[in-house]
N, C-alpha and C positions, 0 to 999 in steps of 0.2 A: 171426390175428385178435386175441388175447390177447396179443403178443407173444413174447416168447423162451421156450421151454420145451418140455416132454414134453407134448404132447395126447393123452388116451383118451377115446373115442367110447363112450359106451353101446350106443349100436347097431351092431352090425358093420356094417350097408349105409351111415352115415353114409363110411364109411373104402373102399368098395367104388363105382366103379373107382378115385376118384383119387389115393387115400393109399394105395393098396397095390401088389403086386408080382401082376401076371398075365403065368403060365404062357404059355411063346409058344406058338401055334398052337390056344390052346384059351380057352375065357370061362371060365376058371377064375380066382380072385384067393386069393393068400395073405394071411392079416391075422394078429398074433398077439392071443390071447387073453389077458388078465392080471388078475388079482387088482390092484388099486393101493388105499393105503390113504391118502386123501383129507384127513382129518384135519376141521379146521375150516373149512372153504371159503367162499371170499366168493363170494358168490351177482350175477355180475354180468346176470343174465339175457340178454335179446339184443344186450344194450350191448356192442358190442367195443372194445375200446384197445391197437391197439397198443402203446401208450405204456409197457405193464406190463414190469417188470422182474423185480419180484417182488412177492408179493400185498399189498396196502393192509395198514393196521393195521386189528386187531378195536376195538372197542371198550374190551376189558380196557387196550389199548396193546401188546400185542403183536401183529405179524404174523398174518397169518393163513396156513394150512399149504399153501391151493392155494386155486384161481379156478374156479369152476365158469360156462361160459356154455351159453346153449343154441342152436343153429343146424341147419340142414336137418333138421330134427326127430330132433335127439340133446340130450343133454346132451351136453357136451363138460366134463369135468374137466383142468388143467393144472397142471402140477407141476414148481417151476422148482428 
């Protein structure tokens, strides 16, 4: 939705069934759990673009360190 990169989901069920690995024969789903350190995020709310390669500039003129959207009610952090 954000383009190229690593998505973490706040919520595990956002990531549960379709971004994860179930166990065959059973409704079990593996998802990992992680600590990610986010940094300055551009906050692009439910606006997705594809188009992102890497996060926009802040303000200061530097990039910013990841994209934070929000969608199926998670926050969704990305980190290229």
């Amino acid at each position: 939705m954000w383009g190229r990169g690593i998505y973490f989901a706040v919520n595990a069920n956002y990531s549960c069934p379709n971004y994860s690995y179930q166990i065959p024969g059973t409704k079990t789903y593996e998802v990992f759990a992680a600590y990610v350190i986010t940094g300055n995020a551009y906050d692009s709310g439910s606006k997705s673009s594809n188009a992102y390669r890497e996060p926009p500039l802040a303000p200061t003129g530097k990039p910013h360190d990841s994209i934070k959207g929000h969608t199926n009610g998670s926050e969704v952090y990305i980190v290229y």
